[in-house]
GUDOTI-832978 format. One line per 8 residues: their letters; for each residue x, y, z of N, C-alpha, C. Coordinates in steps of 0.2 Angstrom, whole numbers. Layout:
a	X:Y:Z:X:Y:Z:X:Y:Z; ...
This chain:
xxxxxxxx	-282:-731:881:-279:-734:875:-275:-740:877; -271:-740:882:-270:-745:883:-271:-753:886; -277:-751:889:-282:-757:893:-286:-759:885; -286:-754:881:-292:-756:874:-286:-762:870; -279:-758:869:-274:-764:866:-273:-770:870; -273:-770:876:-272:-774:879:-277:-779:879; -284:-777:878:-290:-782:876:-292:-786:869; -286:-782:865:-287:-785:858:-282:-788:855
xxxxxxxx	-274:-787:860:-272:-789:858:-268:-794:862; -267:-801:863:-265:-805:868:-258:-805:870; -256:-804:866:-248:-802:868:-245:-796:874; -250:-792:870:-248:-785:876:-250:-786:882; -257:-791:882:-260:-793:889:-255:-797:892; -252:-800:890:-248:-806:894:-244:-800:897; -240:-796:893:-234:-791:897:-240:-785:902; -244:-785:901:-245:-781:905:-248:-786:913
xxxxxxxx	-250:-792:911:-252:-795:919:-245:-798:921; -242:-799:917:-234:-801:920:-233:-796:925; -233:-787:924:-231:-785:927:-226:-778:926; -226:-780:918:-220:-773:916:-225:-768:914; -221:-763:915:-224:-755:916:-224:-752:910; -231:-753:909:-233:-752:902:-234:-744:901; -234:-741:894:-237:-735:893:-237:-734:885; -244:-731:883:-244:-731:877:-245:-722:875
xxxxxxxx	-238:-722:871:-236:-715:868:-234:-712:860; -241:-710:858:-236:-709:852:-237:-713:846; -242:-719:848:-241:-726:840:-235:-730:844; -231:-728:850:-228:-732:853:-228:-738:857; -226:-745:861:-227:-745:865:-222:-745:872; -220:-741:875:-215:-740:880:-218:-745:885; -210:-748:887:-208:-752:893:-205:-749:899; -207:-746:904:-202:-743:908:-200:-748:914
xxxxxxxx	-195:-747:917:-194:-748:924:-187:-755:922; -184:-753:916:-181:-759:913:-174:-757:918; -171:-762:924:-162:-762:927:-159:-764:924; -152:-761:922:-147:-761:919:-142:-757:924; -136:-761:920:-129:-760:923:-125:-755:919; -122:-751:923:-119:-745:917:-111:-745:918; -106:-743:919:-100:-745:916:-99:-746:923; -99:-744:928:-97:-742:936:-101:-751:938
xxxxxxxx	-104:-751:935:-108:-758:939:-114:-755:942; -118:-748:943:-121:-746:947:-128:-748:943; -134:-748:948:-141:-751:945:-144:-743:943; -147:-745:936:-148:-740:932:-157:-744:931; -161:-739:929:-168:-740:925:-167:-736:919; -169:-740:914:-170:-739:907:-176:-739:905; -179:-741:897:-185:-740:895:-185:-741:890; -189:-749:886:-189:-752:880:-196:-746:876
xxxxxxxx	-193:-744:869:-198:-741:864:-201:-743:859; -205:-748:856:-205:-749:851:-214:-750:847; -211:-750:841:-216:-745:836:-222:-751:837; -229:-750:837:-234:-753:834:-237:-751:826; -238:-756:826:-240:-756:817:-249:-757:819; -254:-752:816:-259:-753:818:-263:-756:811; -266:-762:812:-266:-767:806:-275:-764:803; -279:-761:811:-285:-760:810:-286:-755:817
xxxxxxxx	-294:-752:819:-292:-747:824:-290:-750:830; -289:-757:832:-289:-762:838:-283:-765:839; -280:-767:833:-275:-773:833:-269:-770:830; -264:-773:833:-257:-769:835:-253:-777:831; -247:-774:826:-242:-777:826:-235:-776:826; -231:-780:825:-224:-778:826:-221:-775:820; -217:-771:820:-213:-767:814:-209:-771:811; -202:-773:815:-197:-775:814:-195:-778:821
xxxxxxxx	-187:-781:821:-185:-785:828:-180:-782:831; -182:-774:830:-176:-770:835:-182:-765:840; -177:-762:845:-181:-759:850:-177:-753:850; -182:-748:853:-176:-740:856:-177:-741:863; -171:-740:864:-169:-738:872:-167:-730:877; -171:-731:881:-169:-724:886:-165:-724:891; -159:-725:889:-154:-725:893:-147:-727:892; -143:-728:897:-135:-728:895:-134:-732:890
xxxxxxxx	-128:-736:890:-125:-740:887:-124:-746:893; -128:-752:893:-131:-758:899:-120:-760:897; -123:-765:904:-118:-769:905:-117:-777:906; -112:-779:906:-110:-787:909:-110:-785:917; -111:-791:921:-108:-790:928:-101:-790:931; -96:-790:922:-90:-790:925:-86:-783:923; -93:-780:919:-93:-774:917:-89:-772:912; -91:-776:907:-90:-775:900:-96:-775:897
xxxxxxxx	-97:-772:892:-103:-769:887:-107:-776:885; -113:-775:886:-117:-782:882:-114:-781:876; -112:-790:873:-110:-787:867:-119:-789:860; -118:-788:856:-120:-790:850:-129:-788:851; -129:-780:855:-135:-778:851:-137:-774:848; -130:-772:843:-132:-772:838:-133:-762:840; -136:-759:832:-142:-754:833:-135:-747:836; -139:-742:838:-131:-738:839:-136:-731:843
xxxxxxxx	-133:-725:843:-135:-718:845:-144:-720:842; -148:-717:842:-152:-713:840:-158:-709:847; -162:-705:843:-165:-702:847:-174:-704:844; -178:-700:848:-186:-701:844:-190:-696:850; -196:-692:848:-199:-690:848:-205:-692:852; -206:-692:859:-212:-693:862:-217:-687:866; -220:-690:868:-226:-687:871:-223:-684:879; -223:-688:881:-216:-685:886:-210:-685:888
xxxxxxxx	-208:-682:893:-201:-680:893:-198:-684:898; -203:-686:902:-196:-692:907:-194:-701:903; -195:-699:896:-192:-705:893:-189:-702:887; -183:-702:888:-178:-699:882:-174:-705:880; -176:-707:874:-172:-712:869:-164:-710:868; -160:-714:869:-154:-712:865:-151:-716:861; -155:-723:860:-149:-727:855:-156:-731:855; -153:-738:849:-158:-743:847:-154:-750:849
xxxxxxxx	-158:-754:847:-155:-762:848:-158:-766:844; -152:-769:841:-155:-774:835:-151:-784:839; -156:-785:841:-153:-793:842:-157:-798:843; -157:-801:836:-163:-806:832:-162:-813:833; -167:-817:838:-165:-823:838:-165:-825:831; -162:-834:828:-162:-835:823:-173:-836:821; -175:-838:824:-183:-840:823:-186:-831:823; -182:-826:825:-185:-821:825:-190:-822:832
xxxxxxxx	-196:-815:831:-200:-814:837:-205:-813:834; -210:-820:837:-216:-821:836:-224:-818:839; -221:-812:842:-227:-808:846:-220:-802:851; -226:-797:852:-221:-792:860:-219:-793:861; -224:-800:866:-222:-803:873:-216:-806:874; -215:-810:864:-207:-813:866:-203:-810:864; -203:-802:860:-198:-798:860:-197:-795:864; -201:-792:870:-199:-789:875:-195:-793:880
xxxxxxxx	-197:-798:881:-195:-803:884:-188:-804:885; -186:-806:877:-180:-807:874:-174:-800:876; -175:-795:876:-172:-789:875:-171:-788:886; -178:-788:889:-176:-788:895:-171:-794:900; -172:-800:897:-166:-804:898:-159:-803:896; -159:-800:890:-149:-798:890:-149:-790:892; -153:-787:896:-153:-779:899:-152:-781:905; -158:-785:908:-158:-783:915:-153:-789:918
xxxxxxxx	-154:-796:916:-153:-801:917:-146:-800:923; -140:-798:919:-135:-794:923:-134:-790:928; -140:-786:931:-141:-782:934:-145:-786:940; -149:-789:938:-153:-793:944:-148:-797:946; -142:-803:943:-137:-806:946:-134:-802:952; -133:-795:950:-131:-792:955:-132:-788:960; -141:-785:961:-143:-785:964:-150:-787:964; -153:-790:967:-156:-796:969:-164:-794:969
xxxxxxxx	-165:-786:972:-169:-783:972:-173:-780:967; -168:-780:960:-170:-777:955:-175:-780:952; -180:-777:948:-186:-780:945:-188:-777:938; -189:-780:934:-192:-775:929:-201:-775:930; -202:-781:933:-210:-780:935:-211:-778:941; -214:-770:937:-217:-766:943:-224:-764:943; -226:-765:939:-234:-767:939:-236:-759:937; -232:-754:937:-233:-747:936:-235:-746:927
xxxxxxxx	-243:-746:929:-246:-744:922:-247:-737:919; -246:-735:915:-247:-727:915:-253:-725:910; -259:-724:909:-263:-725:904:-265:-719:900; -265:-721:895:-267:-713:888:-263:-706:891; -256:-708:887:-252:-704:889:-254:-696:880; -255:-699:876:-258:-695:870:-267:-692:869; -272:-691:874:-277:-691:876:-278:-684:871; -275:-681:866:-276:-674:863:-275:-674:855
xxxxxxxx	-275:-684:856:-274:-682:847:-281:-681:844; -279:-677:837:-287:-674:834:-288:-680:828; -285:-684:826:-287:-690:825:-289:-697:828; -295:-699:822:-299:-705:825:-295:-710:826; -289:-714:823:-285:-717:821:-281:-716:825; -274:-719:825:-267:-719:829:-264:-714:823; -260:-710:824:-256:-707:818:-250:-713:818; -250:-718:815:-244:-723:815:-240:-721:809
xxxxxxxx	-242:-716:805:-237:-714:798:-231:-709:801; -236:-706:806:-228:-701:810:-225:-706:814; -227:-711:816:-223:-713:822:-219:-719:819; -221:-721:815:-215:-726:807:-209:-722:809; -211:-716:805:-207:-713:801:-201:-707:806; -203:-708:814:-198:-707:818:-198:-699:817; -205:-694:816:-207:-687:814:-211:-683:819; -212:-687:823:-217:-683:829:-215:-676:829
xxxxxxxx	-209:-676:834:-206:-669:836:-209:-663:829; -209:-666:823:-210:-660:819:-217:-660:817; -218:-666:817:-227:-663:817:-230:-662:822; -226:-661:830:-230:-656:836:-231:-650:834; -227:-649:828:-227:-640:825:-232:-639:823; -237:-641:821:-244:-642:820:-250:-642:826; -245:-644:829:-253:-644:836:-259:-639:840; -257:-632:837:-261:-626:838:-262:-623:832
xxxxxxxx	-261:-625:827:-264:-621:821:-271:-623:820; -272:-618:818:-280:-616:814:-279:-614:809; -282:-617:802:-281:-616:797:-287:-616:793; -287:-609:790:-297:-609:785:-292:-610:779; -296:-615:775:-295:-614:770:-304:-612:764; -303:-605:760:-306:-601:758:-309:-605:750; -313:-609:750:-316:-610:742:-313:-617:744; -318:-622:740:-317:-627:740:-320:-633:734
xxxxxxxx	-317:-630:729:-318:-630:722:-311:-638:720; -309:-635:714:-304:-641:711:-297:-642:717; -295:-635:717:-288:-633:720:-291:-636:728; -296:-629:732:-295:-632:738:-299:-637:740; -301:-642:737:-304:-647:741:-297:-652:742; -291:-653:737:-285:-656:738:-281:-653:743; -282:-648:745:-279:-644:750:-282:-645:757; -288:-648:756:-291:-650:762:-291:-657:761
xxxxxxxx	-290:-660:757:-289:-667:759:-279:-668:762; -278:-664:760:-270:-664:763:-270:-662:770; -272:-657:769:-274:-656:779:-278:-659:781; -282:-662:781:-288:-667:786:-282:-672:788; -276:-674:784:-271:-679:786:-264:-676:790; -266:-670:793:-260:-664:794:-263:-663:803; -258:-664:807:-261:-665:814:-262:-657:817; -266:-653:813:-267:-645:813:-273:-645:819
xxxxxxxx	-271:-640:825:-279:-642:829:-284:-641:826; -288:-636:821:-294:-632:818:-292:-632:812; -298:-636:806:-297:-633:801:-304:-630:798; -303:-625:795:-312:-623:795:-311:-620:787; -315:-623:783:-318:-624:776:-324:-618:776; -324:-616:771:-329:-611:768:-329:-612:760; -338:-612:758:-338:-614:751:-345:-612:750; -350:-608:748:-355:-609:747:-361:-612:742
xxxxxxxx	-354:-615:735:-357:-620:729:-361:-625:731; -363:-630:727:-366:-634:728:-362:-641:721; -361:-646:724:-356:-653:720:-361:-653:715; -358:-653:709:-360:-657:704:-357:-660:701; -359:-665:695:-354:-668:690:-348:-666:689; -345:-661:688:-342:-659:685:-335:-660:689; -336:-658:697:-333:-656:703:-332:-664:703; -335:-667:703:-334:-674:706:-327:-677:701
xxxxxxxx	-325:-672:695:-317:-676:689:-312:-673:692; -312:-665:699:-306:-664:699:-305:-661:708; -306:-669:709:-306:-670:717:-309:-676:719; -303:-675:727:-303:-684:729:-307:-686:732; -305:-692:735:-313:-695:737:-316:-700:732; -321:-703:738:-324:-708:734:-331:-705:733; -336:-706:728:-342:-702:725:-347:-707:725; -353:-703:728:-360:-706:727:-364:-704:725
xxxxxxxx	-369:-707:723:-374:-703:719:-378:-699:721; -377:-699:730:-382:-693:732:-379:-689:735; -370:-687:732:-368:-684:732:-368:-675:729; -374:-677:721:-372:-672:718:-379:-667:720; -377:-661:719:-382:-655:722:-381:-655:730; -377:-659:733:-377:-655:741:-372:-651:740; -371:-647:746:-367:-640:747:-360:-643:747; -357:-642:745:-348:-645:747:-346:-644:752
xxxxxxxx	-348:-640:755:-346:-639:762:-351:-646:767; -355:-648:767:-357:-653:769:-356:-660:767; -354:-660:759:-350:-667:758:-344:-669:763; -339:-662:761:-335:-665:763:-334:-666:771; -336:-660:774:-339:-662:781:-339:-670:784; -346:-674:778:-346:-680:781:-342:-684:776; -337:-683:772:-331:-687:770:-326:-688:773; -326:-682:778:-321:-684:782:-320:-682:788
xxxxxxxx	-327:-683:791:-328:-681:799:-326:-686:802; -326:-691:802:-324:-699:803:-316:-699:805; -314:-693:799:-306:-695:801:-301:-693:807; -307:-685:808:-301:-683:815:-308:-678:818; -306:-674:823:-310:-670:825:-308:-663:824; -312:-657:826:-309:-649:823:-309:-648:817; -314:-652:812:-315:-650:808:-324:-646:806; -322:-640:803:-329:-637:805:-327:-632:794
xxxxxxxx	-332:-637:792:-332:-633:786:-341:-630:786; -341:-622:781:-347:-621:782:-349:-619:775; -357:-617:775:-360:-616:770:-360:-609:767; -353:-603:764:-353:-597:764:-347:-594:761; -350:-590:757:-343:-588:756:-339:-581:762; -333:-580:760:-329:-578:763:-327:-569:761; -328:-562:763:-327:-556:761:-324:-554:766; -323:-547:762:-319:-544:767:-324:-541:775
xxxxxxxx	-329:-543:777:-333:-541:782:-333:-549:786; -330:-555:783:-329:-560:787:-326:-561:794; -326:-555:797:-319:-556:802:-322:-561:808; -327:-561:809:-328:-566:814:-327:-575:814; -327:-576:806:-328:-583:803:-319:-582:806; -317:-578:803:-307:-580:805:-305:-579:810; -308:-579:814:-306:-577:820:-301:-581:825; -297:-581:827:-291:-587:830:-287:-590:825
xxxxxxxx	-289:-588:817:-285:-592:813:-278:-591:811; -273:-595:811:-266:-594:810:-263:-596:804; -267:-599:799:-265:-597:791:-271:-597:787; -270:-596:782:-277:-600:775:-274:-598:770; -278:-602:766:-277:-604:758:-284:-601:754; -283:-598:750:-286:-595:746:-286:-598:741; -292:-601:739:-293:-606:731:-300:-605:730; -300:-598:728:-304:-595:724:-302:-593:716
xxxxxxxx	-308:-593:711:-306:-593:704:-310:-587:703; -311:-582:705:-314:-575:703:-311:-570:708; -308:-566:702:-304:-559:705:-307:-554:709; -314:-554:709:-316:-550:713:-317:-553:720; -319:-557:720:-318:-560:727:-312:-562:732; -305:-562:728:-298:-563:730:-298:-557:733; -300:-551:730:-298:-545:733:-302:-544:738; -306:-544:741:-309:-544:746:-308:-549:752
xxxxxxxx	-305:-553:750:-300:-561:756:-297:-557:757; -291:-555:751:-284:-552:754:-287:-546:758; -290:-542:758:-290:-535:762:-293:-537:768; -296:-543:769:-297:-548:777:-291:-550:779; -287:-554:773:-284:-558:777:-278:-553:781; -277:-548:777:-270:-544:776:-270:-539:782; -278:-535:783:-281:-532:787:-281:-535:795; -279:-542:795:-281:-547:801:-273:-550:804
xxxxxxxx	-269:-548:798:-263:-551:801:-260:-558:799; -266:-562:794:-265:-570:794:-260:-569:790; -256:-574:788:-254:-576:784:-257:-581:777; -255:-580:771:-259:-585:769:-255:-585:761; -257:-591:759:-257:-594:751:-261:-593:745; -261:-590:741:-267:-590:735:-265:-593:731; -270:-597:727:-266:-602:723:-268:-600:716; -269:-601:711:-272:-600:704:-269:-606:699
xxxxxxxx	-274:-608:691:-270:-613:688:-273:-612:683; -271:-608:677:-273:-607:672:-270:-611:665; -274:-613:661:-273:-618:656:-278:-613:648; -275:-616:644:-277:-613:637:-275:-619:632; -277:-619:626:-277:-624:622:-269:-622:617; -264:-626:615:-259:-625:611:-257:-630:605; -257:-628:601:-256:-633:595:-260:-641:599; -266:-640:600:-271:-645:599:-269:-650:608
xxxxxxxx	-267:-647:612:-266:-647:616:-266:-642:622; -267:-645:630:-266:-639:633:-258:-637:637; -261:-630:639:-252:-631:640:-255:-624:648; -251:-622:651:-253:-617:655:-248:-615:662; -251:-613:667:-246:-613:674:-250:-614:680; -247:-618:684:-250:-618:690:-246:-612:694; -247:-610:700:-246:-603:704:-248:-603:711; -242:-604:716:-246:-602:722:-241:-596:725
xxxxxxxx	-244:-594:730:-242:-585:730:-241:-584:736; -236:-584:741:-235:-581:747:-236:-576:749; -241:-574:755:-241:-567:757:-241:-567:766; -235:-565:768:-236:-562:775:-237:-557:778; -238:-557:786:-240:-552:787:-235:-546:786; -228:-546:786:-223:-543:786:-222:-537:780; -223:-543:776:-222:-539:766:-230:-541:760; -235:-542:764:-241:-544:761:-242:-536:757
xxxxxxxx	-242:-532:758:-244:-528:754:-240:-526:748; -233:-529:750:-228:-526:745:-229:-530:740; -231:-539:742:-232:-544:739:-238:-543:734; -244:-540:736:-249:-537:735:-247:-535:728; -242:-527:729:-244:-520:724:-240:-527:718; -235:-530:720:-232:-534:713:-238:-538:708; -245:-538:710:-250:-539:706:-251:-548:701; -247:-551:706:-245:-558:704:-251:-563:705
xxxxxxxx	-255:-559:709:-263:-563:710:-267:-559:706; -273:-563:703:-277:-558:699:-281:-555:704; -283:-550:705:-289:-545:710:-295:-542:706; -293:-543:699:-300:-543:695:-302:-548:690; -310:-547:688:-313:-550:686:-310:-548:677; -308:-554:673:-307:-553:668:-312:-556:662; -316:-551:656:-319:-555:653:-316:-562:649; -317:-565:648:-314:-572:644:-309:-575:644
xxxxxxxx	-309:-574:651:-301:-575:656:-304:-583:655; -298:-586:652:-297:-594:650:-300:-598:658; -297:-597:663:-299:-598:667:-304:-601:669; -310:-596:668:-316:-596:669:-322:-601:666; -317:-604:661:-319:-608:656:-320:-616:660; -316:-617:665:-315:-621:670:-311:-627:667; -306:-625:664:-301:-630:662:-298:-630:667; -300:-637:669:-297:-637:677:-295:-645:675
xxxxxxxx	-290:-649:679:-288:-656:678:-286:-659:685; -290:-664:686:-288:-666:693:-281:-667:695; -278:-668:691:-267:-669:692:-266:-663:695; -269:-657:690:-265:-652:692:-268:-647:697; -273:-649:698:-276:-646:704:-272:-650:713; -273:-658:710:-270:-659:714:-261:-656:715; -258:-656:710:-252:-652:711:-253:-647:714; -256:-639:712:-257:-634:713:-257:-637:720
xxxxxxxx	-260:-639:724:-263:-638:732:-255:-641:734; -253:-649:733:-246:-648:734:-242:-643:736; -241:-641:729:-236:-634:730:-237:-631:736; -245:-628:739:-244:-624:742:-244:-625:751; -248:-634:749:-244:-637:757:-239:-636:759; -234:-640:753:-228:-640:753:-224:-633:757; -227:-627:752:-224:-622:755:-226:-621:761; -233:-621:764:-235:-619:770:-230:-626:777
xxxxxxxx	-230:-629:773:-226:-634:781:-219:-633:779; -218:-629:775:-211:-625:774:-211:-619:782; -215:-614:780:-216:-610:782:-216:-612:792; -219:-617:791:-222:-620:798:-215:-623:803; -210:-625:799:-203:-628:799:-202:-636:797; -209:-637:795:-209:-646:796:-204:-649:789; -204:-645:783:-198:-643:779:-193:-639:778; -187:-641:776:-182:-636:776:-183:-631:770
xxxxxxxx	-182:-624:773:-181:-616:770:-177:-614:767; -174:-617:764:-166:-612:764:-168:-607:760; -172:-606:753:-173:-599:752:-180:-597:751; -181:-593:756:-192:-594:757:-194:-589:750; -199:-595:747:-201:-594:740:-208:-588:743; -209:-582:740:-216:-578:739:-220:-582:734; -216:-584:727:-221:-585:721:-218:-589:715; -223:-597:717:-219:-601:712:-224:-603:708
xxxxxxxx	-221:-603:702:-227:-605:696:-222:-612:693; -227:-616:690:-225:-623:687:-230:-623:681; -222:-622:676:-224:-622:667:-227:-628:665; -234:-631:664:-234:-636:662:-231:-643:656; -229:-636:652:-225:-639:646:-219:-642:647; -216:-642:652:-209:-646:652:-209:-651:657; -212:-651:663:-212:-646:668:-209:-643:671; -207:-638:672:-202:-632:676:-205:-629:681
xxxxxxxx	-200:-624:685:-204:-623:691:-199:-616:690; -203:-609:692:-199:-605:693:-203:-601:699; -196:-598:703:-199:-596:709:-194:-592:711; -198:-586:714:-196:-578:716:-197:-580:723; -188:-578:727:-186:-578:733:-187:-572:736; -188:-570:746:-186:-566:748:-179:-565:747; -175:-568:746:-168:-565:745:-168:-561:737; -169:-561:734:-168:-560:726:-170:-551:725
């Protein structure tokens, strides 16, 4: 990855034939081998971090005109603190562990920095500059390349929305999940477009319908005409194969004799709209240990309008069956259950799937818990949200 940056983007190539010891982590790009002076005077290496902005899948740009740093607090050689740069304590979340950030630096010429080359530049002359005055040997160009230090991500793309936003650590919590999600109708086709952008290793879809008109008003994506009548398990396949790898949706529904189809899997979502097939998930999913979400979104007509609830429904493996006997999923088939009528509405589907991300990267830690919800429903009329605690 980073002889590919280096080829397309001129600036990175100058720092790299100069000599400084380049390494690409993360949506990052780390400068190691940077000398500094720490309060003693004694010669320290540090290590410049900073964010690439990926403008297309090749070409890198700059964020902003500060840097992270991996190391002390640099010094003068009369051994006073560099003054004026800026920025303070912070930490960030890498691929590895022999470069731990602990603080940032903000020190903007007036023209600003017109490429890397001359921020990096800029930044190693008021670090090191000090440091080679006083030891003569010291060098920041070491010529030490380190290459494709992230060789395991499941997307096409650079994930640059986690490395913006300074989240990695929480979205390594992601990295061995396997996740099926079951039915792939209004609710979980939004539930798989949220996870296709969710760095899970496996997600595997089951859906045995076939798209038609109707599916193309309450789900995302862009639609073509020789979209309709294929399997949905095969559209979306190729709507979003392009965008990461470990994605394996298939042509089939899901019962309780499915135990091979889930096998390794570490949650799912259940977005099926017939009770009789919900109960034969659950006595798979429940029988196998996974943990998992059932969603439901029922709608009806109210003084000339609709009104109704969305629903998603926590079951673990710990209290799934207690969650079970409370009857808060439907497990049978109801005649003229409104439902079924498929007053379904892209908003609220796409909410529905929301909620239950939301809760499962709850679940997962990438959200705070403070009271882990079994069963929340959101009243469309107002909107309101009510929801039943394990503490309650």
């Amino acid at each position: 990855m980073l002889i590919a940056l280096a080829n397309h983007n001129p600036d990175i190539k100058r720092l790299l034939d100069r000599g400084f010891a380049l390494r690409f982590d993360s949506g990052y790009l780390v400068v190691r081998d940077i000398p500094y002076l720490n309060a003693q005077l004694e010669l320290c290496t540090g290590a410049f971090v900073t964010k690439l902005v990926f403008v297309d899948a090749e070409k890198v740009q700059q964020d902003d005109h500060q840097v992270f740093f991996a190391g002390g607090v640099p010094h003068e050689a009369d051994g006073r603190p560099i003054p004026n740069l800026g920025g303070g304590p912070r930490t960030l979340a890498l691929t590895r562990d022999d470069v731990l950030v602990e603080r940032s630096f903000s020190n903007k010429p007036p023209t600003g920095f017109p490429d890397f080359f001359e921020k990096i530049q800029h930044y190693v002359a008021l670090l090191s500059g000090p440091a080679v005055s006083r030891y003569p040997q010291a060098t920041p160009l070491t010529f030490a390349v380190d290459h494709d230090v992230v060789a395991d991500s499941v997307f096409t793309y650079q994930d640059t929305l986690t490395s913006r936003a300074e989240i990695g650590d929480l979205a390594a919590r992601f990295k061995d999940e396997v996740v099926a999600i079951i039915g792939l109708g209004g609710t979980g086709a939004y539930v798989l477009d949220f996870m296709v952008k969710t760095n899970v290793r496996e997600i595997r879809g089951f859906d045995a319908d076939v798209f038609h008109v109707h599916n193309a008003y309450r789900s995302p994506g862009r639609l073509q005409e020789d979209d309709f009548k294929r399997a949905k398990a095969d559209l979306y396949q190729d709507r979003y194969g392009n965008f990461r790898s470990g994605l394996k949706l298939e042509r089939k529904f899901i019962d309780q004799s499915s135990t091979e189809e889930l096998e390794g899997v570490t949650f799912a979502f259940v977005c099926v709209d017939k009770g009789s097939a919900r109960a034969g998930i659950f006595d798979l999913l429940i029988g196998l240990k996974i943990p998992f979400i059932d969603v439901g979104l029922g709608l009806n007509r109210q003084q000339s309008a609709l009104a109704g609830m969305l629903r998603a429904t926590v079951y673990l493996p710990e209290d799934a069956e207690e969650i079970r006997a409370k009857a808060l999923s439907e497990t049978a088939d109801q005649p003229g259950d409104e439902y079924r009528t498929n007053i379904q509405i892209s908003e609220l589907n796409a909410m529905n799937a929301c909620i239950a991300v939301i809760r499962y990267k709850q679940y997962r830690g990438f959200y705070v818990e403070d009271h882990p919800a079994y069963h929340i429903l959101m009243d469309t009329t107002m909107p309101r949200f009510f929801v039943e605690t394990r503490h309650e």
